[in-house]
N, C-alpha and C positions, 0 to 999 in steps of 0.2 A: 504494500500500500504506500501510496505516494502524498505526506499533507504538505498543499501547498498555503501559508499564511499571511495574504496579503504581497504575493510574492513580487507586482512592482511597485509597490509603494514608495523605493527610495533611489528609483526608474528616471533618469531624464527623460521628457513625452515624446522627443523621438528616439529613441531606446527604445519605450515602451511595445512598437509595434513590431519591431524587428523581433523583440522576446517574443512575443505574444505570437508568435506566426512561428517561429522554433517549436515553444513549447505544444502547440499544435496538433505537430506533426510529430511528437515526442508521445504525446497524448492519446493519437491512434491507434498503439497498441494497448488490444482490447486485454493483453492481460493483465494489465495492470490496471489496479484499482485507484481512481484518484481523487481526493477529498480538496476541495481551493475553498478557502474563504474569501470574501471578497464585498466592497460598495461599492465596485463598478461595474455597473451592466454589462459594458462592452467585454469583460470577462466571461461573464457567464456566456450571453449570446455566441461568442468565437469560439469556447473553449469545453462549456458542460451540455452535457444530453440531459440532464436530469437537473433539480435544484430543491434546495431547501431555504425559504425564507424567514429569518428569526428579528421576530422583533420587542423589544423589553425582556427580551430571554428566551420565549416560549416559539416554539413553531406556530405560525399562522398561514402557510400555502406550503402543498409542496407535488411535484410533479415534472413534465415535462418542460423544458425551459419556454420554446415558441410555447406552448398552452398560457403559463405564466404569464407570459411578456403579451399575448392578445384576449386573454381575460381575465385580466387581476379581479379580487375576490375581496380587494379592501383598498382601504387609502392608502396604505403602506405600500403595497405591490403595487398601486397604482405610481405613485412615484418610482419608485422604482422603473415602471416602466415608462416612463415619462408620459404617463396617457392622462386626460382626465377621468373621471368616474363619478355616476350618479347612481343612488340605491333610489328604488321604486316598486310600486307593484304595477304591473303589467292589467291592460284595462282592455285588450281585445285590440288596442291599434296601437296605441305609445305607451309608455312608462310614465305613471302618475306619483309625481314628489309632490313634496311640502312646497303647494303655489306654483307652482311650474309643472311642463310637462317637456315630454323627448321623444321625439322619432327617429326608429333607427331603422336598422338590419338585423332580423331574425338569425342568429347563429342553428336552431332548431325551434321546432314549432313550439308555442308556450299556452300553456292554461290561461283562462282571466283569474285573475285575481291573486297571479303567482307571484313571488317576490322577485326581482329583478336588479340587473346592473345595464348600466347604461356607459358602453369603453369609446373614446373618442381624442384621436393627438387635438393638442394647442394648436394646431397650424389647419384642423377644420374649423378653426371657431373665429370671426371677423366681428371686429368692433363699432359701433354705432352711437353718437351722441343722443339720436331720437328712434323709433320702432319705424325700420326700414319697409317700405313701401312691399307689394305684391305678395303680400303675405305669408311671410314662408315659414316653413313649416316648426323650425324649431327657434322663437326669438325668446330669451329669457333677459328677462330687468335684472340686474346685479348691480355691486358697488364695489369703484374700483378699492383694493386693497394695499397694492403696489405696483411698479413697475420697477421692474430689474435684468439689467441689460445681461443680456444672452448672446454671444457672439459680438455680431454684425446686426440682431434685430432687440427687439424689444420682448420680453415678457410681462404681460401684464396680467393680474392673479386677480379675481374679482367674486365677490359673496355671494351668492344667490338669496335663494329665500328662504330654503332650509337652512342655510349658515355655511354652506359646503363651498369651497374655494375651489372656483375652475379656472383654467389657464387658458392665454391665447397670446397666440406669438406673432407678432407684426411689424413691420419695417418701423423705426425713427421716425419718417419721413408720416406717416400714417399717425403714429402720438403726435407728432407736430402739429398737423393738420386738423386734429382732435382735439387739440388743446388740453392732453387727458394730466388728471393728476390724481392725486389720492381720493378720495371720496367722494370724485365724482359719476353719479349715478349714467350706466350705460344701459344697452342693449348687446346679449350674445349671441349672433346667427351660428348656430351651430348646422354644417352639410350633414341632412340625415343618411344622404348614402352612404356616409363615412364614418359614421355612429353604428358599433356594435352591440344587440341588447341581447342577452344572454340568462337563464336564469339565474337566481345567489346559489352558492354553494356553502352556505355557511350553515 
């Protein structure tokens, strides 16, 4: 058995990738057993078939890594996978939360009345100072919480109505034009075609 602990943590980031494509290919052989611990994604995604996520100690998901990474089961995972996430029960057409609603994409056919998550990246969700014309299908009222530069764009993190903090990721040039700052009350278009709703597995 092979435990790898944090193994580039003390990695220059381009180093990083050169390991990380080694190790790999080191990895391959299926006889060997291998345990990595890790807070970077991009480890698990490049490196494990399988995964355990622990958080405050206890296991909370655990499974195939793509299962994980396209249906997180909580906030946690949800970060993790950099997705957002909404809990709901399922009403025969969208996911009904606290004041809001979501339309998505069925993963598998769902009962009414079942419990539900609702998985969707930052980068299907577009910002609006008033409730954008043609009525589409998923617009929810939040308030902004922050904006916190990501790269080359913006992240801006915003409350709903349940309390739940969704993300959306937009050019500079887009907050600019927005004039967005803290508390200021938006609209989230979220693309339903892009929105996964799946049952809870909790």
């Amino acid at each position: 058995m092979l435990l790898l602990d944090e193994p580039f943590s003390a990695l220059d980031v381009d180093v990083v990738h050169r390991i990380r494509s080694m190790l790999r290919q080191i990895l391959a052989d299926r006889a060997r057993i291998t345990v990595l611990v890790t807070h970077d994604v991009a480890d698990a995604v490049t490196l494990a078939d399988s995964a355990i996520i622990l958080a405050e100690g206890r296991i909370v998901a655990r499974g195939p890594v793509r299962d994980l990474l396209a249906s997180p089961i909580n906030q946690f995972s949800a970060q993790l996978a950099g997705l957002n996430l909404v809990s709901g029960v399922w009403n025969g057409d969208v996911l009904e939360a606290a004041g809001f609603a979501v339309s998505g994409l069925l993963d598998a056919p769902i009962a009414p009345r079942s419990a539900v998550m609702a998985a969707f990246s930052p980068r299907a969700v577009a910002v609006y100072r008033e409730r954008p014309s043609g009525s589409p299908r998923n617009a929810v009222k939040a308030v902004v919480v922050q904006l916190v530069p990501q790269g080359d764009l913006a992240r801006i993190d915003a409350r709903v109505a349940d309390g739940t903090i969704l993300t959306a990721t937009v050019t500079w040039s887009a907050v600019a034009e927005l004039g967005l700052v803290a508390d200021d009350e938006v609209f989230l278009v979220i693309k339903a075609s892009e929105v996964t709703v799946y049952e809870s597995r909790h």
